[in-house]
C-alpha positions as CSV (number, residue, x, y, z in Angstrom):
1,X,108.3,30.8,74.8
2,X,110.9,31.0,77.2
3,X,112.9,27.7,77.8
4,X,114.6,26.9,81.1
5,X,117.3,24.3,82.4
6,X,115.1,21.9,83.1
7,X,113.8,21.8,79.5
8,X,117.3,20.2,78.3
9,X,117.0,17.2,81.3
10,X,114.2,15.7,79.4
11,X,115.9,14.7,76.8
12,X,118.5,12.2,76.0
13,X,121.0,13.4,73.0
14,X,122.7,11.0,71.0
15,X,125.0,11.1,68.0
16,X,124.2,9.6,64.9
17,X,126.4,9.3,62.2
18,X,125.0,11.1,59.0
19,X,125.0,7.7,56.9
20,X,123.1,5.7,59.7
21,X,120.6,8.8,60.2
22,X,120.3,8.7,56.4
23,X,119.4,5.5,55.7
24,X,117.3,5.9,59.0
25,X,115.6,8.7,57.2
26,X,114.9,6.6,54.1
27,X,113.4,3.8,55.7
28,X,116.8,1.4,54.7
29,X,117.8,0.7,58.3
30,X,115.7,0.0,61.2
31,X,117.1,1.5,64.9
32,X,117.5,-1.2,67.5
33,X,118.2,-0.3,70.6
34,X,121.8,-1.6,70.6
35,X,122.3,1.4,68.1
36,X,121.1,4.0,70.7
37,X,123.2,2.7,73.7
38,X,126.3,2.7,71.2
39,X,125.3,6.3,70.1
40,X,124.9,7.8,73.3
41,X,128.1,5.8,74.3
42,X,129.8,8.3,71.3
43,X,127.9,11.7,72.6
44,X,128.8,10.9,76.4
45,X,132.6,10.1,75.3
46,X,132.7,13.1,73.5
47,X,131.7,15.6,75.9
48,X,133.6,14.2,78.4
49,X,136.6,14.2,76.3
50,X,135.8,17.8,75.8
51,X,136.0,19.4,79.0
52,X,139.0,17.3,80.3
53,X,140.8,19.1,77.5
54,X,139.4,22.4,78.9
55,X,140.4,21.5,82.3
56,X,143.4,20.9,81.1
57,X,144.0,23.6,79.1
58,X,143.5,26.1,82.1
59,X,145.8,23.8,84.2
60,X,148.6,24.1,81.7
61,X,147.4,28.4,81.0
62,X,147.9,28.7,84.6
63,X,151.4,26.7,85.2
64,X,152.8,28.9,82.5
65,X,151.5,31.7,84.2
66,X,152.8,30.9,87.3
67,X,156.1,29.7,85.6
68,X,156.7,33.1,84.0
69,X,156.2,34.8,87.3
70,X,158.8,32.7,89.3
71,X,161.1,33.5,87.0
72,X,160.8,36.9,87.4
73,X,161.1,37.0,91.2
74,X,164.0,35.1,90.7
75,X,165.7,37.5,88.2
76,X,164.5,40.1,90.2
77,X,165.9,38.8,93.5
78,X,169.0,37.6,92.0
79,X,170.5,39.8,90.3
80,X,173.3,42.2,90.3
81,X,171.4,45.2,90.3
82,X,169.1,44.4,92.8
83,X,169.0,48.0,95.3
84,X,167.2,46.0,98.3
85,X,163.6,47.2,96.8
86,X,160.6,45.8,97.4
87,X,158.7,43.9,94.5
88,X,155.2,45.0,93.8
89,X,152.3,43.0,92.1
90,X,152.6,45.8,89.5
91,X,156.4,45.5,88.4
92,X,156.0,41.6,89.1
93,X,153.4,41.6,86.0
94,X,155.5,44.1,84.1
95,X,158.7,41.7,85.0
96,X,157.2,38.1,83.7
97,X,155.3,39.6,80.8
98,X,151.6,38.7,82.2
99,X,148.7,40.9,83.3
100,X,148.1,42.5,86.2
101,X,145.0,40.8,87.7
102,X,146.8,37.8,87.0
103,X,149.8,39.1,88.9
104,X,147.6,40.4,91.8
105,X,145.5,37.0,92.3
106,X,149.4,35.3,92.4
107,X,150.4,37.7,94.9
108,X,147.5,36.9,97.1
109,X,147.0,33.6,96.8
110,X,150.5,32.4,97.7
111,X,150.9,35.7,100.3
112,X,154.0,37.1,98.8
113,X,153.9,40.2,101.1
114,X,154.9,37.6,103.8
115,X,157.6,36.1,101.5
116,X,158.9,39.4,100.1
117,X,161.2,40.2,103.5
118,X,162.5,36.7,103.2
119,X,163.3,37.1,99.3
120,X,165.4,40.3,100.3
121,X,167.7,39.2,102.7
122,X,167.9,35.6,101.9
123,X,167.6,35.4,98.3
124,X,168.1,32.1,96.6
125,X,167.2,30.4,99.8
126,X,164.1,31.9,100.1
127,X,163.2,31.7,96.5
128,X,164.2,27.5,96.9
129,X,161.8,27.0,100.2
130,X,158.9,29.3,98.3
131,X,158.9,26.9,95.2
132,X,159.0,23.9,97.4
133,X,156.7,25.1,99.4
134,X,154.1,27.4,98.0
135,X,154.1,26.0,94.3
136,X,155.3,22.1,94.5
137,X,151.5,21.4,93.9
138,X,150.8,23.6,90.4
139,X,154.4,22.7,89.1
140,X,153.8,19.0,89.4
141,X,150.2,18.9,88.6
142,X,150.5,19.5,85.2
């Protein structure tokens, strides 16, 4: 038989600890309903405990991500070698050490074929107004 979503709303799941569920088990202990609110107090804290630390593990995978890649422009921009090309999402990923979709979805979602003119020209201005601007809000959120 083929269970759906809706199957799982129609129950309420609790956590027991194995010595309470034991003696439950073996008649010793009777439940009272004080017992069920404090278990499913315990499987309610859990879970939510549980995906804030998955949220922010993503936060912090992606500020890392985005830290390595800042970087990059800036050693790209900045230094002495530098012959006036343009960066591409490619050698940006190969630069700061991360993949390229993760490279490309950077790129696009803080538009650095606008800022890449700017970066050129105007260097470690540029670089300055792009971090204040573009990526003040993942730097400080984690």
């Amino acid at each position: 038989m083929k269970q759906n979503k809706q199957d799982y709303k129609d129950y309420i799941y609790i956590r027991i600890p194995k010595n309470e569920y034991e003696a439950i088990i073996q008649g010793r202990k009777k439940v009272t309903k004080k017992d069920i609110e404090d278990w499913r107090f315990d499987y309610e804290l859990k879970q939510s405990t549980k995906t804030k630390g998955a949220k922010r593990a993503a936060k912090t995978k992606e500020y890392r991500a985005v830290r390595k890649m800042f970087k990059a422009l800036e050693s790209y921009y900045n230094s002495l070698l530098f012959e006036g090309e343009h960066i591409t999402p490619y050698k940006l990923a190969k630069l700061a050490g991360v993949s390229y979709p993760t490279a490309k979805k950077f790129w696009n979602k803080y538009n650095l074929d606008t800022w890449k003119e700017n970066f050129k020209y105007k260097k470690q201005e540029a670089l300055n107004d792009f971090k204040l601007i573009e990526l003040a809000e993942i730097l400080i959120a984690v």
